[in-house]
C-alpha positions in Angstrom: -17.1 35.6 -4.5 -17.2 39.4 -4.9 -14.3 40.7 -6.7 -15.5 44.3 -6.6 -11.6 46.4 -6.0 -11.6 49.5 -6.4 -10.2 51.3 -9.5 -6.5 51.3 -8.0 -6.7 47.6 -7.8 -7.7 46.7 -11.5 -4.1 45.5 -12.1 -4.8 43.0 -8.7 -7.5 40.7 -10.5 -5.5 39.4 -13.7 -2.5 39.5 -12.3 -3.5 37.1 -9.1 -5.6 34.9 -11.9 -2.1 34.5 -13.9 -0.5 33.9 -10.9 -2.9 30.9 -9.9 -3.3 29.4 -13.2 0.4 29.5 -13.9 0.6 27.5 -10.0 -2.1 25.7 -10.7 -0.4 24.0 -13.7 3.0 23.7 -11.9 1.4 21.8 -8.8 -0.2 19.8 -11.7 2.9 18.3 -13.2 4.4 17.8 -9.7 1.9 16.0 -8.3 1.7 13.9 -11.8 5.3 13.1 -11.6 5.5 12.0 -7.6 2.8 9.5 -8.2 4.2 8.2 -11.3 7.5 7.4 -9.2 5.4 6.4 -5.8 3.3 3.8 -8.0 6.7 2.0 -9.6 8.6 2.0 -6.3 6.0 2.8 -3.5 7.9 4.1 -1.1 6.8 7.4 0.7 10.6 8.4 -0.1 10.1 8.8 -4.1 6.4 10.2 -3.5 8.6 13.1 -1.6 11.9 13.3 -4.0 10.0 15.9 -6.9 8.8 18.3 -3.6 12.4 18.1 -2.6 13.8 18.9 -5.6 11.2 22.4 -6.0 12.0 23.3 -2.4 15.6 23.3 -2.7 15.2 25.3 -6.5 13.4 27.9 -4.4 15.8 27.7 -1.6 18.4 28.5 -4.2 17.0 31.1 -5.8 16.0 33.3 -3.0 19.6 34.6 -2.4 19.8 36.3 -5.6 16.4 37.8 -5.5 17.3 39.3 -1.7 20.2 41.0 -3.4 18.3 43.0 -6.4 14.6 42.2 -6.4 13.8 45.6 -4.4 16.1 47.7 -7.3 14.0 45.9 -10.3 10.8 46.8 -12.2 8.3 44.2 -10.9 6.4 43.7 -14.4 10.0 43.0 -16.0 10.9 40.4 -13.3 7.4 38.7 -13.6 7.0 39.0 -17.4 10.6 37.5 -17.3 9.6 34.1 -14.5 6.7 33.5 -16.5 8.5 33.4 -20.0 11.2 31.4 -18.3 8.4 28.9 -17.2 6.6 28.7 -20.5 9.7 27.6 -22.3 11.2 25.1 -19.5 8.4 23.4 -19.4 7.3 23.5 -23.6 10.9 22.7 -24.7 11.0 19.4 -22.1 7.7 18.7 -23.5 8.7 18.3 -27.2 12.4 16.3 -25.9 10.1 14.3 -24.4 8.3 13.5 -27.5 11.1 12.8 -29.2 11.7 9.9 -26.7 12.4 9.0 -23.0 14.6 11.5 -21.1 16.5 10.2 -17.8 15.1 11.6 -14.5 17.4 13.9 -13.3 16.7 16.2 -16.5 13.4 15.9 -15.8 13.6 16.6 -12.3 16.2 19.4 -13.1 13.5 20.9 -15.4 10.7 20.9 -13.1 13.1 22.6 -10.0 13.8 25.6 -12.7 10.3 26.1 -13.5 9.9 26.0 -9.4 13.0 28.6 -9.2 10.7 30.8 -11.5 7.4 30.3 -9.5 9.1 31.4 -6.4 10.4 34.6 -8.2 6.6 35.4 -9.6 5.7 34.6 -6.0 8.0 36.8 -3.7 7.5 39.5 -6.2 3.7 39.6 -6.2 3.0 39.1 -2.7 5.2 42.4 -2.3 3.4 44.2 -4.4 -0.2 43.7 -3.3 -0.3 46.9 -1.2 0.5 48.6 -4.1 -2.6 47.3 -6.2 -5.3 47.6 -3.8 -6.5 50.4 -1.6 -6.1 50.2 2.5 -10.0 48.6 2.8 -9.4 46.0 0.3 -5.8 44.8 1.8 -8.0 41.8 4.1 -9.2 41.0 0.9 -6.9 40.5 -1.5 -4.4 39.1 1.0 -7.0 36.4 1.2 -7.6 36.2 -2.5 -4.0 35.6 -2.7 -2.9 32.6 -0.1 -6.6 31.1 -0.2 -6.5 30.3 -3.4 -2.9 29.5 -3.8 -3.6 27.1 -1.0 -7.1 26.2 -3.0 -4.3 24.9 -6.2 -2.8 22.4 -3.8 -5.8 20.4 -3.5 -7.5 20.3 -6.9 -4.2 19.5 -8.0 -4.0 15.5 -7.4 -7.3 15.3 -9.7 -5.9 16.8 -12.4 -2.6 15.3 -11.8 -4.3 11.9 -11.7 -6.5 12.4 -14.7 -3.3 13.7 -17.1 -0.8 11.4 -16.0 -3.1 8.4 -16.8 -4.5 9.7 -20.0 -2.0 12.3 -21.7 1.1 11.1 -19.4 3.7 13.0 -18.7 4.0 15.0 -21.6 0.6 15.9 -21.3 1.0 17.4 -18.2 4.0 19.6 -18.9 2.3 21.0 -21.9 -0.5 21.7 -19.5 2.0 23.9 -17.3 3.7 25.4 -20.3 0.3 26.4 -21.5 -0.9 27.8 -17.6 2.5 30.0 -17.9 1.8 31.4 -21.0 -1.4 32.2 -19.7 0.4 34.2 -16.8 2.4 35.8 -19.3 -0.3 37.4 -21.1 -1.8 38.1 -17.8 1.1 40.3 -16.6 1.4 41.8 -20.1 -2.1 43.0 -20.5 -2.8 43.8 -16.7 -3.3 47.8 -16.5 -0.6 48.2 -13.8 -0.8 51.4 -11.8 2.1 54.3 -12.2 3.3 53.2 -8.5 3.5 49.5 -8.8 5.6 49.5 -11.9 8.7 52.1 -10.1 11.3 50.0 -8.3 11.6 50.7 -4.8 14.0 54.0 -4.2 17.8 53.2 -2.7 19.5 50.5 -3.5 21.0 46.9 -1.4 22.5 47.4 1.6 26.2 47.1 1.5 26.3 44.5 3.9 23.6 42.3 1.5 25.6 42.4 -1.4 27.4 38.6 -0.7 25.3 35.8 -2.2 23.1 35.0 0.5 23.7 37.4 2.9 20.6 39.6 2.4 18.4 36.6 2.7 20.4 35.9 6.2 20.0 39.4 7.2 16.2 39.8 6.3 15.6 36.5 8.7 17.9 38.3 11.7 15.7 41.2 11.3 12.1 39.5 11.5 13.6 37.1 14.3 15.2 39.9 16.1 12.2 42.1 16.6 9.8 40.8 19.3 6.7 42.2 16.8 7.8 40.1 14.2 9.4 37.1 15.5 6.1 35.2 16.5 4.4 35.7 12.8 7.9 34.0 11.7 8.0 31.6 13.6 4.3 30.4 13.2 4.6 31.0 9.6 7.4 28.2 9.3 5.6 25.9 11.9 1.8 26.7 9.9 4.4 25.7 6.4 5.7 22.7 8.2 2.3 21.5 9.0 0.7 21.6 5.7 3.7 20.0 4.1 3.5 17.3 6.1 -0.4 17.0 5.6 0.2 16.9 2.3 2.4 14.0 2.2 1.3 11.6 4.7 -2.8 12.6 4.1 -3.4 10.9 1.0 -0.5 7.7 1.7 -2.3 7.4 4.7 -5.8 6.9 3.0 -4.8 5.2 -0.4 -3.2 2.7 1.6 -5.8 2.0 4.6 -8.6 2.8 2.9 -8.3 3.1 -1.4 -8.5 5.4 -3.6 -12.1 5.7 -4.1 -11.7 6.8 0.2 -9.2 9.1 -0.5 -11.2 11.0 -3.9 -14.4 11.1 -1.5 -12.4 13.1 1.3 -10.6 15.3 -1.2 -13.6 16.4 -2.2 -15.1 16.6 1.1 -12.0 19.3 1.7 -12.6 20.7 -1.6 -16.0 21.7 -0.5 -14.7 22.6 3.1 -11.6 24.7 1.7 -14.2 26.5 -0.5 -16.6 27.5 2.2 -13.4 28.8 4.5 -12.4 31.0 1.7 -16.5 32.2 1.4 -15.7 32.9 5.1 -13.0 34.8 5.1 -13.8 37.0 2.1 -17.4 37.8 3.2 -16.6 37.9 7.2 -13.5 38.6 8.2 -11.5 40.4 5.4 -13.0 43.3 6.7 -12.0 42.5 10.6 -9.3 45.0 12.6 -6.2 43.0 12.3 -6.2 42.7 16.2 -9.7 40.1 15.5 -7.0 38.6 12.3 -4.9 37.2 15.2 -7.6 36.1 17.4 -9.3 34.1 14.5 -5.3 32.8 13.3 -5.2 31.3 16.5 -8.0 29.6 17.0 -8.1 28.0 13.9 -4.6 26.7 14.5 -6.3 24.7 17.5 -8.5 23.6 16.4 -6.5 21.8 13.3 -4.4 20.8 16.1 -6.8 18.6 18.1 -8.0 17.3 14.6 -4.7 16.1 13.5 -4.0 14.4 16.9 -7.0 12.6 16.3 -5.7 11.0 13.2 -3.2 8.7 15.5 -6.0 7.2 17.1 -7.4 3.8 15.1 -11.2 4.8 16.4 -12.0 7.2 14.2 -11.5 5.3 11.1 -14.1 3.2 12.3 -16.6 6.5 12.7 -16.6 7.5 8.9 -19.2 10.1 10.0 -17.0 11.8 12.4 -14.1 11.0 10.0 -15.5 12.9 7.4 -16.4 15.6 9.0 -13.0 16.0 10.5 -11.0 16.6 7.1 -14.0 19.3 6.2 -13.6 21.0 9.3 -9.7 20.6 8.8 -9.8 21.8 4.8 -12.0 24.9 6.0 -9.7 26.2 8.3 -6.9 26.4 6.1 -7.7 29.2 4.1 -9.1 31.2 7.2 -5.2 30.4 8.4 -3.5 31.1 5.5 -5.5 34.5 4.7 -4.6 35.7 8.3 -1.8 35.1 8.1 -0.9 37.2 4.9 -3.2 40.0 6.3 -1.3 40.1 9.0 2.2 39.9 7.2 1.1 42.9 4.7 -0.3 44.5 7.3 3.0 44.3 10.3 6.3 45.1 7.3 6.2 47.9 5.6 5.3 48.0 2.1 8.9 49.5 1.4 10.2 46.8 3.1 8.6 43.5 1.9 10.6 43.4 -0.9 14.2 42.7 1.3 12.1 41.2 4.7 9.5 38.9 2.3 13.0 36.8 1.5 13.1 36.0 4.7 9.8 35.1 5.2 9.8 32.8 2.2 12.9 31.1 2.8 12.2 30.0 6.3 9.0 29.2 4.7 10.4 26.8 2.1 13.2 25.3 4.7 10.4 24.5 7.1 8.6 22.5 4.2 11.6 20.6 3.2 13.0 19.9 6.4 9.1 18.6 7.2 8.8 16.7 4.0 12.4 14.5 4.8 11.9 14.1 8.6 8.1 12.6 7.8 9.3 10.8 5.2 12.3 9.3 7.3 9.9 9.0 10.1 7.8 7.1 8.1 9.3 4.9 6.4 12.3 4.3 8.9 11.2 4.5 12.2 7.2 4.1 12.4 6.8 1.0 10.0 10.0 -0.9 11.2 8.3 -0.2 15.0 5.0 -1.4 14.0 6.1 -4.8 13.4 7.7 -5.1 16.8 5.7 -8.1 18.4 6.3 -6.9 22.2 3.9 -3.8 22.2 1.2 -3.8 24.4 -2.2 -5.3 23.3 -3.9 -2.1 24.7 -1.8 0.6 22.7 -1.8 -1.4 19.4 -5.9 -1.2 19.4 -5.6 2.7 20.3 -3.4 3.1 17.2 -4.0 0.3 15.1 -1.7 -1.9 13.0 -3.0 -1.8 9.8 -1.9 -0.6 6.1 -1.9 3.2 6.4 -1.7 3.4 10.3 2.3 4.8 10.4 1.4 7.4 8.6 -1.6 8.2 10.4 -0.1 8.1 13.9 2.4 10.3 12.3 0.1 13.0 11.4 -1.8 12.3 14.7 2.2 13.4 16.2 2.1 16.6 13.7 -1.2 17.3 15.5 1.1 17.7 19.0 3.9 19.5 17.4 1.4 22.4 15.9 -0.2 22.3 19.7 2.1 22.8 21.8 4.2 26.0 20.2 1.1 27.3 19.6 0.5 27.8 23.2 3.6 29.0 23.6 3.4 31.5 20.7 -0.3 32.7 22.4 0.5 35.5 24.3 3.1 37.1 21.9 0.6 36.7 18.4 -2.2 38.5 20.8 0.6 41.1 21.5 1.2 41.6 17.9 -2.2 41.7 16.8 -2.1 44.6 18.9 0.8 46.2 17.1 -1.1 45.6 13.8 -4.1 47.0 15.0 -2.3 50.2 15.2 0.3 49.9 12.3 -3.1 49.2 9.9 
């Protein structure tokens, strides 16, 4: 990939690589510590209890950053996150050694490292027009959610691979280590003179109650009819890929084994890697108007891919099968690079700071409120049903009724839900790639 910025964006490149190492190691150990509890209980429920827990640390977190992030110096904040990481993470590493720790410290650790990642995140992503020129905004906004999204999916390998080898200490050093590495990432970076001044002013009155900015910021983007349909497909794209996340690989351990499931992982591996060789060589460069049109339709086409998955037939095509998750795994960083173009393109830089809370925590609330309803789904409506004797012979060899097959006809439903509010949300995300157009 060619990483050739410009000289006002030489703080952009180690600064991004800290913050993806320093993910990289915390989707590690979460990933590590789910399977370890879906393996002793397995039960979609536990698989889902560590993503709960980081959603709700960044839930709770996001109210005090909406109240002072814009007033603080941004190196501070991050130098501050990373540190916090580095010694969570070391410290629970060493109890640890010293012998078994209950659970709930465990799990309280791991939500305070998230708290930190979702400080290091809100506060980079709001300062990415400051590193990088105008021409290299497409770019870097791709850099940045590509590859963040890239973390998600190398991250049950290594997860897999520590946890059976090093365990679970193992794997937290492996964090504590990544956020050191972010640390001295942030330290050394050569930051320029305008990224390091705090934004002028100061809170709103009316933000100053814990909480109340974040509430504001989401009245704001939901108020205006520019913003509103980026919001709302931003949640909705969030839900999505949660809930991909969870029920993809129960769904295939289960039907199919894990040898099945490492196959297509790297099948998307490859597929999410040539999507991002996409973006950065094609459509960076694009007039945000064309960032809409290409959002769009890669949004339906995952769509009609993931309605696909309720439908029995095509795990008996392992060709089409196949090429299904690649097709899938290349579009999401095409998706999620539009839409941060388009988000750093449509809020001004002065005010992604207060309106980028906003965006995150609808964000986060979409993926736990996905994460528990598929769970619940799951495990409380679609298997219970399954085993009802009185369905008809012709629907139970559409969907099947095999090990795995609830989950699957639950992503195939997640494949309707992204359709249809896409087609609502058409006309208003042509209408704001419009607006961007001109605003870039």
């Amino acid at each position: 990939m060619d990483l050739r910025f410009q000289a006002f964006s030489q703080a952009f490149i180690p600064l991004w690589l800290g913050q993806l190492i320093s993910n990289l190691g915390t989707q590690v150990s979460l990933y590590a510590l789910g399977l370890c509890l879906y393996q002793r209980q397995e039960q979609l429920a536990t698989f889902a209890s560590v993503a709960i827990a980081v959603q709700l640390a960044k839930l709770l977190v996001v109210p005090l950053l909406s109240r002072r992030l814009q007033c603080w110096p941004r190196r501070r904040v991050l130098l501050l996150a990373h540190s916090l990481a580095t010694v969570t993470t070391v410290l629970l590493a060493l109890a640890l050694r010293q012998g078994s720790l209950p659970m709930a410290m465990v799990m309280g650790a791991i939500a305070l490292a998230a708290a930190a990642e979702a400080t290091v995140l809100l506060c980079f992503s709001s300062l990415i027009p400051r590193l990088v020129s105008g021409e290299e905004l497409g770019r870097a906004s791709g850099l940045f959610a590509s590859w963040d999204g890239a973390v998600v999916m190398v991250a049950p390998f290594l997860g897999a691979a520590l946890a059976a080898t090093g365990g679970l200490m193992g794997v937290l050093v492996l964090d504590g280590a990544s956020s050191l590495v972010a640390l001295t990432c942030t330290a050394l970076a050569a930051w320029p003179h305008a990224a390091l001044r705090p934004e002028r002013g100061h809170p709103r009155r009316g933000d100053q109650a814990f909480g109340l900015g974040v509430r504001a910021a989401i009245r704001a983007l939901g108020q205006s009819p520019t913003w509103r349909p980026l919001l709302l497909l931003n949640a909705l794209v969030s839900a999505v890929l949660a809930a991909v996340e969870l029920g993809f690989p129960a769904w295939v351990v289960t039907a199919m084994g894990p040898w099945h499931l490492t196959l297509a992982m790297a099948i998307g591996g490859g597929g999410y890697l040539l999507g991002t060789q996409l973006w950065s060589r094609n459509w960076a460069r694009l007039e945000a108007q064309q960032w809409s049109t290409v959002l769009r339709c890669s949004l339906l086409i995952q769509g009609v891919v993931l309605t696909g998955s309720g439908l029995v037939i095509f795990e008996r095509l392992p060709g089409l099968w196949f090429a299904a998750v690649g097709v899938f795994a290349l579009l999401v960083p095409v998706v999620l690079s539009a839409l941060q173009a388009l988000w750093q393109v449509v809020i001004p830089a002065a005010e992604q700071p207060r309106l980028f809370t906003g965006r995150y925590s609808l964000e986060w609330l979409a993926r736990l409120v996905a994460i528990v309803l598929f769970t619940m789904f799951v495990d409380r409506v679609l298997i219970p049903a399954a085993a009802w004797p009185g369905w008809p012979p012709g629907l139970i060899a559409a969907v099947g009724s095999g090990g795995g097959r609830p989950a699957a006809m639950a992503l195939g439903l997640v494949g309707w839900g992204l359709l249809l509010p896409l087609l609502v949300l058409w006309r208003p995300l042509d209408r704001l790639g419009l607006s961007a157009a001109g605003e870039a």
